[in-house]
N, C-alpha and C positions, 0 to 999 in steps of 0.2 A: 541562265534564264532571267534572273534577278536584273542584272547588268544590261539585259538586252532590253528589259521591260523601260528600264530606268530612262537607255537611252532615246527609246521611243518615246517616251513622254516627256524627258526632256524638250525634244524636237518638233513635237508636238504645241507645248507651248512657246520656244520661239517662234514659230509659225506665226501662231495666235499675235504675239506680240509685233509681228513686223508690220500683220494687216489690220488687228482691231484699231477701232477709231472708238475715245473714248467713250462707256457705259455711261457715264454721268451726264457727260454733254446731251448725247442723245436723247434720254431719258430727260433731263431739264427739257429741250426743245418741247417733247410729243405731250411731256407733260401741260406746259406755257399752253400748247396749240389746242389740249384735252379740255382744258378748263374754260378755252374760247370759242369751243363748238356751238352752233344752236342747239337748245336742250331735243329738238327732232333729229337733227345731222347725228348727235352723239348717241342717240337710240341706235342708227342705221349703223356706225362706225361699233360702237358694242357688239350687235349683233353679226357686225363682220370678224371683229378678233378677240371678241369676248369683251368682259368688264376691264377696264384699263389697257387692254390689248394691245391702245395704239401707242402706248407707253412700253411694255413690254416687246413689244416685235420690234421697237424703232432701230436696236443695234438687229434685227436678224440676216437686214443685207449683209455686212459682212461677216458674218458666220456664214452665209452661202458663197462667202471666195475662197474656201477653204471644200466647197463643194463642186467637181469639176463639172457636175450638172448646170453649172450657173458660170462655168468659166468666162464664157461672152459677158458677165457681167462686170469682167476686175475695171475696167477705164471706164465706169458708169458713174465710178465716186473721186473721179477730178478732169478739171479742165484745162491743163498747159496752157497759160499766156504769157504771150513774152512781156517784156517794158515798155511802158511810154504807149501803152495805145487810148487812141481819142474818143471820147463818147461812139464816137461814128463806128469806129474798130469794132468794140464791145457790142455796140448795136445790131449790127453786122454779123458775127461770131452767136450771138445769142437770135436771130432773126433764120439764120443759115444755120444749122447745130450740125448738120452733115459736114460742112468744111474742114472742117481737124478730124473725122471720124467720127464712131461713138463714143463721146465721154459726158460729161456731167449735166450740160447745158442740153444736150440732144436726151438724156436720160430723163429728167425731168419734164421736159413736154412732150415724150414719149409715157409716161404714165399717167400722166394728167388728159393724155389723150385716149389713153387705154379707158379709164374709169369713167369718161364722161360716153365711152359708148358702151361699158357694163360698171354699174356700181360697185358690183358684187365680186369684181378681181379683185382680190383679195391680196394677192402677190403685187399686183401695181400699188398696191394702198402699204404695202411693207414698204416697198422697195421706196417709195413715195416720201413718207415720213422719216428715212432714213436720209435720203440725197438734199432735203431739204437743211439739214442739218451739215450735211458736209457743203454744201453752197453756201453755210454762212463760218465756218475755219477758212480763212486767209489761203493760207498756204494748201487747199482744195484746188486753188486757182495760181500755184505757185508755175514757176520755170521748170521746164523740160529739163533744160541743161543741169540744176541739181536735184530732180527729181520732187519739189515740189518741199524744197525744205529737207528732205531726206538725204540728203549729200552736206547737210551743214552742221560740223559739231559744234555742241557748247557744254556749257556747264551747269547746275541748276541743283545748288545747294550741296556741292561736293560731285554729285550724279553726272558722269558722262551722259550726254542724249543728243539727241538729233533734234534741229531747230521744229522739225514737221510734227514729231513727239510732242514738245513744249506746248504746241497748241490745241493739238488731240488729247493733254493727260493733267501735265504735271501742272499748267498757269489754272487747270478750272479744281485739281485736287487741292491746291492752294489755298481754295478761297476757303477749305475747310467744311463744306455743306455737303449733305445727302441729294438726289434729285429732288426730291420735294419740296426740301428747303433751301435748294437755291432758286426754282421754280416759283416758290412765294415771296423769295426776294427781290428778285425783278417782277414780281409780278406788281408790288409795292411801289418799289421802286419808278417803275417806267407811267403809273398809275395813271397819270395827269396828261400822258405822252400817248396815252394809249390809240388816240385817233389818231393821231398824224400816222402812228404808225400801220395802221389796218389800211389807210388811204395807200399806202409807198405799194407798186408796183414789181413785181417779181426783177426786172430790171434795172429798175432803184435801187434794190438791193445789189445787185450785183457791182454796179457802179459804186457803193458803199465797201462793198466785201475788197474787190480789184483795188481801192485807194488806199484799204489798210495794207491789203498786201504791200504796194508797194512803198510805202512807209517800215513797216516792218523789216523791207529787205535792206535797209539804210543803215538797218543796227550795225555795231560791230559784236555778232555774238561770242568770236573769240575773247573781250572782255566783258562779260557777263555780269549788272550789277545783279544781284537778285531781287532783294527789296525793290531797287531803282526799275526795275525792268517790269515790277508787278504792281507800284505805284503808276508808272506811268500807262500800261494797259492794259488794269485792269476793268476801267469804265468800256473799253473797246469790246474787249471779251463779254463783258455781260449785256452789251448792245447788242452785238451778234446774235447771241444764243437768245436773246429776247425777240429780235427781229424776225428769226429762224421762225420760232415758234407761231408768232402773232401770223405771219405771210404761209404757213403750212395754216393754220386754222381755218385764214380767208380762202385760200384754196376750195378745203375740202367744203366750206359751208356755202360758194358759191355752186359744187360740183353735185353735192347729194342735195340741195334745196330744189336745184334745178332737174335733177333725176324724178323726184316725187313722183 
């Protein structure tokens, strides 16, 4: 029984492990977006998911892929694109989000659509604050063909992992910080920057996120420097998760100002 318990929970947590997308990341984003609400949007979003809520819920999308009540939603948190596509491509793909199916691009203005005709969904304001977050990891937006990073081994400080891992876990546990206090890092950080960035357009981003990708896929990660690899991007990584946050903020303070 012992044995059988074990292996179940073994199993259990690789599960866990194959599909969660970093706690910290997430949490830095809804945090950055929390602290950028209007002090009325942040009453309406409270009383949606309680005090901090939109911090707390933001990893609960995927803890619901683990739930087959939600299975329609596993291609909700990425979008397959291949190489070399042109502004126009991208345009196009995020204009049309039914063209590849349902996956991340159609996910996201599928909630933002839901919420602007009920505030009070509460499941699209999860789901919401989560995909926002997976819209700014690279490899969210990685190839089909190795699974979005997930078909590419490396190394990372002795640690077998998969390149999609690296961006979901181990580059943002690096930097050493809680959410909080990476969340006041960039928040410092980015300080001076902060307008240009509330102006950038949900597609802006995207164009931004798509050029790291493909930059990133250039690496050779079968030789892995470490340091090298975290000196060089680690200013990208804390762009992202700032960008993430600031463009979920605008969002919701455009969606509940205009609900009133």
């Amino acid at each position: 029984m012992k044995r059988l318990l074990f292996t179940s929970v073994l199993f259990a947590v690789l599960v866990l492990n194959t599909f969660a997308y970093d706690m910290i990341g997430h949490r830095t984003v809804a945090d950055i977006a929390y602290h950028n609400l209007n002090i009325e949007v942040k009453k309406q979003v409270d009383n949606l998911l309680g005090i901090h809520g939109l911090i707390y819920f933001s990893t609960w999308a995927d803890d619901m892929r683990n739930d087959s009540t939600y299975a329609y939603s596993y291609n909700w948190h990425f979008q397959n694109l291949p190489d070399s596509l042109t502004t126009q491509d991208l345009q196009n793909l995020w204009n049309n989000p039914l063209s590849q199916g349902e996956h991340l691009f159609f996910a996201i203005q599928k909630m933002i659509e839901r919420l602007k005709k009920d505030k009070n969904d509460t499941e699209a304001l999860k789901f919401l604050v989560h995909f926002l977050g997976d819209l700014h990891q690279p490899f969210h937006l990685g190839r089909e063909g190795d699974r979005g990073g997930n078909d590419i081994q490396t190394k990372w400080f002795g640690q077998n992992i998969r390149v999609h891992q690296l961006w979901d876990t181990n580059l943002i546990e690096h930097q050493g910080y809680s959410y909080t206090e990476y969340s006041q890092y960039l928040q410092d950080k980015y300080s001076k920057q902060k307008s240009d960035f509330k102006n950038v357009s949900i597609f802006q981003s995207i164009q931004a996120v798509y050029a790291l990708r493909q930059e990133l896929y250039t690496y050779d990660y079968a030789k892995m420097h470490y340091y090298e690899y975290n000196f060089k991007y680690k200013d990208k990584l804390d762009e992202m998760l700032y960008r993430a946050g600031i463009q979920l903020a605008n969002i919701l303070n455009k969606i509940y100002t205009a609900a009133r």
